[in-house]
N, C-alpha and C positions, 0 to 999 in steps of 0.2 A: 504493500500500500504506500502509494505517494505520500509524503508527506507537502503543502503547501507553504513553500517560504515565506516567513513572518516579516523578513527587514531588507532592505535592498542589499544589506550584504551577504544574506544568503540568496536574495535573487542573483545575484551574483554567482556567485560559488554553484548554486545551481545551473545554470546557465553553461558556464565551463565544462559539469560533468557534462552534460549532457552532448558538447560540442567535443569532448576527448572519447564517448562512447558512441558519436555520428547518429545519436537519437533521433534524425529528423524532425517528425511528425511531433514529438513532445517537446520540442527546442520552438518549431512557429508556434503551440500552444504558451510556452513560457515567454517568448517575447511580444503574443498579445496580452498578458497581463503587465507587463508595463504598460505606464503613463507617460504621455511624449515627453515628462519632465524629467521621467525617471531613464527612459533609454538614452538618452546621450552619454548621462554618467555611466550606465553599463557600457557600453559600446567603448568608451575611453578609458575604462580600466581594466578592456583586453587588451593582449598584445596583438599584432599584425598579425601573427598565424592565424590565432583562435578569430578574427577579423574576418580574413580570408574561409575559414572554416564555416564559419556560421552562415558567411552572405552564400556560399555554393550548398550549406542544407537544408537552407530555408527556401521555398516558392519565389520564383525573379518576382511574383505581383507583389509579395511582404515585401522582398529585398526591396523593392523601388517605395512602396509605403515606408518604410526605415529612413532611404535615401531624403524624403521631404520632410520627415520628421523630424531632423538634426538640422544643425546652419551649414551652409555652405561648405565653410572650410575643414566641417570634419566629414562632410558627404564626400566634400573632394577627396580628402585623406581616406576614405575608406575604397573609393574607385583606383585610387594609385595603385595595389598590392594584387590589382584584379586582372587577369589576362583580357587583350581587349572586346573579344568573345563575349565574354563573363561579364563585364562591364556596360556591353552595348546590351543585352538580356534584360541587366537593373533599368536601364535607362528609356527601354520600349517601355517601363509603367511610371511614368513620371512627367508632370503636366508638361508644354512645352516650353514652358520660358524657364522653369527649373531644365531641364533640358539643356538650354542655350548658354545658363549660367555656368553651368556644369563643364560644358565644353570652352569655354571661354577660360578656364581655367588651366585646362590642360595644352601642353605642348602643339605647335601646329599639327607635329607628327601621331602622336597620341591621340590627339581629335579628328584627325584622319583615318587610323585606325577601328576606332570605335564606330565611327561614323557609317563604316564601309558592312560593319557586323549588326547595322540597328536594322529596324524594320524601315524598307525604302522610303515609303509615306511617315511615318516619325524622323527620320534624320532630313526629310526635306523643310519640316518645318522647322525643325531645330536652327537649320541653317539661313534659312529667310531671317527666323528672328535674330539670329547672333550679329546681323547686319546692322541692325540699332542699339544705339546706346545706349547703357545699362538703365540709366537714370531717366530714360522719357519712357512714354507712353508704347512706344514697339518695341522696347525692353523688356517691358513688363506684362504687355497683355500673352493672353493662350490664346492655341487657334483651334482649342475643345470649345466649338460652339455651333448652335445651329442655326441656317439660314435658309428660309424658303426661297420658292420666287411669288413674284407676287400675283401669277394669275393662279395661284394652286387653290385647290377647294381644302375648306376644312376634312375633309374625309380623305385627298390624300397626306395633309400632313400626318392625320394622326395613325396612317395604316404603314408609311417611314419609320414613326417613333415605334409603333409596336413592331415592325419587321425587323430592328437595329436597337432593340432593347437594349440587348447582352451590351455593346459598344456604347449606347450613348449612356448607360447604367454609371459606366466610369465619369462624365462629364458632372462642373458642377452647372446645372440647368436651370438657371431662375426664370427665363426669358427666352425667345423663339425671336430670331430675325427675318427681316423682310428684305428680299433685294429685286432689283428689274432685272432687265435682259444684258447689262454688263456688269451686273455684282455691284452694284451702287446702292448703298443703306438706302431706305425708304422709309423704314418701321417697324414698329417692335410690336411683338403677339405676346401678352399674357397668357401664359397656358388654361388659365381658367375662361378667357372668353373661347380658347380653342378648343375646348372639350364641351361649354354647353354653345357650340354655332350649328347652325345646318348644317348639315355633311355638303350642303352642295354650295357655301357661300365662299367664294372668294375669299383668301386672307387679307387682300387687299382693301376690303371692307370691315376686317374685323381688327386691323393693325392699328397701332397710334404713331401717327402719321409725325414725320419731321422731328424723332428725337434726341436728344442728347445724346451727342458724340462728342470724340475727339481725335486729333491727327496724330500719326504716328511719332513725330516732333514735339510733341507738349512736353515741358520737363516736368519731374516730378514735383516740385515746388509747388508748379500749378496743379495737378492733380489732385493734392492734397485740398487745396481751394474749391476746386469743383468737388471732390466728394462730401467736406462741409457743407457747401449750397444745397446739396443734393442727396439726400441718404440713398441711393443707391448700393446694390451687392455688387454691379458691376457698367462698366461703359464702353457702350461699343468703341471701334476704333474704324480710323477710315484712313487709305492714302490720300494722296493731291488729287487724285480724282473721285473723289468720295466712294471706294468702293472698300468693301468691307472684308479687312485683311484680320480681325483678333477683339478681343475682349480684353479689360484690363479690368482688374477685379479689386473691392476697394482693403480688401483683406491684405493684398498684394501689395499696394501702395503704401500702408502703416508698418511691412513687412520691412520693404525698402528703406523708408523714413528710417525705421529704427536701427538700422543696418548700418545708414549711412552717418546717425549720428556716434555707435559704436566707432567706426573708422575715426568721424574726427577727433572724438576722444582718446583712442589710439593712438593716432599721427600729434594730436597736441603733448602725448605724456611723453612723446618719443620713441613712438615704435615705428621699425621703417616700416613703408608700406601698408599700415592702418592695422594689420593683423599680425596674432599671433596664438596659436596655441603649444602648449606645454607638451605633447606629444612629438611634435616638430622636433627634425634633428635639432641636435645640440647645434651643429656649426653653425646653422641657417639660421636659428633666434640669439644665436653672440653676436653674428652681424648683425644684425636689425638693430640692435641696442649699442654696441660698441661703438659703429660710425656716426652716430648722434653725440654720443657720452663724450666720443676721443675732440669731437667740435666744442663740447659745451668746456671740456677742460682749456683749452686754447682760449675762448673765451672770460673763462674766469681768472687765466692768467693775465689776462689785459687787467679788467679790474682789479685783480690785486697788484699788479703793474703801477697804478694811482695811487697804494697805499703805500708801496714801497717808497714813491717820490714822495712822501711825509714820514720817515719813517724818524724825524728828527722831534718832530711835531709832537708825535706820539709815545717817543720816549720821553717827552716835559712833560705830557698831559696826558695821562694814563685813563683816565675815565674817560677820554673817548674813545677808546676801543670797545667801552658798553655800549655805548649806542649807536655804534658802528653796523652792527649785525641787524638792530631796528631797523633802523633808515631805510636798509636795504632791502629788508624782509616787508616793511611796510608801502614802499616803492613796489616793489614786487606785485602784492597781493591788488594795491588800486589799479594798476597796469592790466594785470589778467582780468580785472572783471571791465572794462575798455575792451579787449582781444573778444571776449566772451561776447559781450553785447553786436560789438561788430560783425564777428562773425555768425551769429546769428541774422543780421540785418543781409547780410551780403547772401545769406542761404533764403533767406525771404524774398531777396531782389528792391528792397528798401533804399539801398545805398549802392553807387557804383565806383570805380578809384577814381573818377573825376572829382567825386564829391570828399575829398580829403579836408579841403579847408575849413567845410562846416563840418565836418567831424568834429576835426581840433576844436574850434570855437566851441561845442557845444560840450567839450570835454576840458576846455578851461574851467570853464564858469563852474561844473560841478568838482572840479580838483580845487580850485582856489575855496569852498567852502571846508570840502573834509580836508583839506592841508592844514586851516587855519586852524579848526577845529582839532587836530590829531597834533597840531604843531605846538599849539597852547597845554595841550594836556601832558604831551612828553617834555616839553620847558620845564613847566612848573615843576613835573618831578624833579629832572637834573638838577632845578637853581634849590629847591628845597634840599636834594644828595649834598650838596656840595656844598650851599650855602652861597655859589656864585652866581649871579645873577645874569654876568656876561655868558659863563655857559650856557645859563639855558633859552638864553635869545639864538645864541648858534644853533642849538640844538634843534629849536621852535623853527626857526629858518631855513635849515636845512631839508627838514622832514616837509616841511609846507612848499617849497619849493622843487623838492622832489616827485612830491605827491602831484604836481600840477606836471610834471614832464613827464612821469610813468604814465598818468591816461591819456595824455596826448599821444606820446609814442602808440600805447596800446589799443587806442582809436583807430589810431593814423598805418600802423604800419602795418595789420592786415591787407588793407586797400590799395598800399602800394604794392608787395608782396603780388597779388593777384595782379596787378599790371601789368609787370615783370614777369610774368609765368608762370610764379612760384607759391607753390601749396603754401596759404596762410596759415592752415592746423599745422602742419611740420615745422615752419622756420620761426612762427610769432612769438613762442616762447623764447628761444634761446636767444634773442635779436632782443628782445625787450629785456630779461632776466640781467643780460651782459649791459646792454646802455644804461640800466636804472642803477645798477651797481656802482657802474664807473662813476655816473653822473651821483649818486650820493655820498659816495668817499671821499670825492670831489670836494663838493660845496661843501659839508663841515670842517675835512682837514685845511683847505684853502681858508676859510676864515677864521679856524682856531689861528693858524699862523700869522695873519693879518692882525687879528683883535684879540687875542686872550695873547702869545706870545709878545707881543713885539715892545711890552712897556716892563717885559721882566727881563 
């Protein structure tokens, strides 16, 4: 008698036996009892074998349900280990733009291969779609959808649906489209006016007429816009000549959005290339983090560079090396939330790098408040520390000062960044971290040696 695993570490553990004893049939039974939250963690703490084991004893239709269940880059990682046979089997059960995704990851030649082993009709769409970029609407829509023409009677659509059950069963089917005599949208069929129509009425008659679409071009920013206006489950899609190439599904788009703001959180903390999992060889995730790290060190030698050139300063007046690590840490922190705002605006389409100047302007006005404000509070302390009052105007000045040039920069230098070519998520940190630094080691040691040294 089976015993049923109580914690995910014995689903675990089970799972393995069951992939070292080639159980089949009781291995796809254990892997529907997972929760899509719970298989990724199984699936990552097998090894490659048992990886490769499981996806050739379970059914290619599970293996490809598995495939959409996980992100991207560990579906990719689990198609790596797969001959391209084996590979192109998972990939006949997987909608299309997961499809595209898929292969756009892999190798020319690896996506060649796979391509050659999928079903002819599945790798045809695959490849139309991998034509558009990831982030618009032909990126993202499937071409699992259905489309009449428009002089059919209600009784032959619905003698299609039932003769192509088994096939369209797979489809997600909210809505029935309408097209003319060159595939050009029309209208959209509610399946509930399509099942109470006369069997002999035109769907033409029964369609609503001129609906909401979009082109293959729309990026997902707008997307996301049009699906708030519109609660919709999905949006047809059309080329330049309004004919009806895919569906973009609004599930699909929140998918995306969240996807793309993981990367830029990725790329802002400093990982190359916006991704990374722990599974990944070692050498391939030391890069990704070394070539940022080995810049940010170079960087940070400039600014300690400016503390060296006071290094006389510092040996008279030891209590600034307290508030030395402030300044900069509180430089730092107003600077990112400037990067933050920005780059949110520039992902909205708010702001363009033309518009740099009223950036700055409107990031003065809020730096010259929290400077003055954060510049008075750390004064007060230092002049109260020390009992000298001239420190803690340097102090006061400094930080207010600084505070007004970190959100400028942090404003300002996304926008320019994006001019220039270059990913705002990847450079704006370390571009800001290093100027803010310099520039507040700067103006304190400068005017301790100006005004507290020069009368002793």
């Amino acid at each position: 008698m089976n015993v049923r695993p109580q914690t995910l570490e014995d689903h675990l553990e089970h799972i393995r036996q069951l992939i070292r004893q080639d159980r089949a049939q009781e291995l796809a039974q254990a892997l529907e009892q997972l929760s899509t939250g719970e298989l990724p963690w199984v699936l990552d703490h097998l090894d490659h074998e048992e990886q490769e084991r499981l996806l050739r004893l379970i059914p290619s239709e599970q293996g490809g349900r598995i495939l959409e269940s996980v992100s991207e880059e560990q579906a990719s990682e689990l198609l790596d280990h797969l001959a391209a046979q084996e590979a192109a089997a998972l990939m006949d059960h997987i909608t299309s733009d997961e499809q595209a995704d898929l292969l756009g990851r892999m190798s020319a030649r690896r996506a060649a291969e796979v391509l050659r082993h999928m079903d002819p009709r599945e790798a045809a769409d695959a490849q139309r779609l991998a034509q558009y970029a990831p982030d618009t609407a032909g990126g993202l829509m499937i071409s699992e959808y259905l489309a009449y023409p428009a002089h059919w009677s209600a009784a032959l659509v619905l003698e299609d649906l039932r003769r192509n059950r088994a096939e369209y069963a797979k489809y997600d089917v909210q809505y029935t489209y309408v097209v003319d005599e060159q595939d050009r949208l029309v209208g959209v069929l509610r399946l509930r006016d399509l099942v109470l129509a006369d069997p002999d009425c035109p769907v033409q008659e029964l369609m609503i007429s001129d609906p909401v679409c979009v082109t293959t071009d729309m990026p997902l920013r707008e997307l996301r816009e049009l699906f708030h206006q519109h609660p919709f489950l999905g949006i047809p899609v059309v080329d330049e000549q309004g004919r009806l190439v895919g569906v973009v599904r609004h599930e699909d788009v929140e998918e995306a959005l969240e996807q793309a703001a993981q990367r830029t959180f990725m790329k802002f903390t400093g990982i190359l290339g916006g991704e990374e999992l722990r599974r990944m060889p070692l050498r391939v995730r030391s890069l990704r983090r070394i070539l940022l790290l080995s810049t940010n060190l170079m960087m940070d030698l400039m600014a300690a560079g400016v503390i060296a050139a006071f290094e006389s300063t510092l040996s008279q007046l030891v209590a600034l090396a307290v508030f030395l690590p402030i300044i900069s840490d509180m430089g730092g922190n107003a600077g990112f939330q400037a990067v933050a705002v920005s780059m949110r605006e520039l992902a909205l389409g708010l702001i363009r790098p033309a518009d740099w100047l009223r950036v700055a302007w409107k990031e003065v006005q809020v730096g010259v408040i929290n400077g003055v404000v954060l510049g008075v509070l750390v004064g007060t302390i230092g002049w109260m520390w020390k009992g000298n009052p001239a420190l803690g105007v340097i102090v006061a000045l400094a930080l207010a000062t600084n505070t007004v040039v970190a959100v400028v920069l942090g404003g300002t230098v996304p926008l320019l960044l994006r001019r220039v070519k270059v990913d705002p998520a990847l450079a704006s940190g370390p571009i800001l971290t290093t100027l803010t630094d310099m520039c507040g080691f700067f103006l304190i040691l400068w005017m301790a040696s100006q005004f507290l040294l020069r009368g002793t």
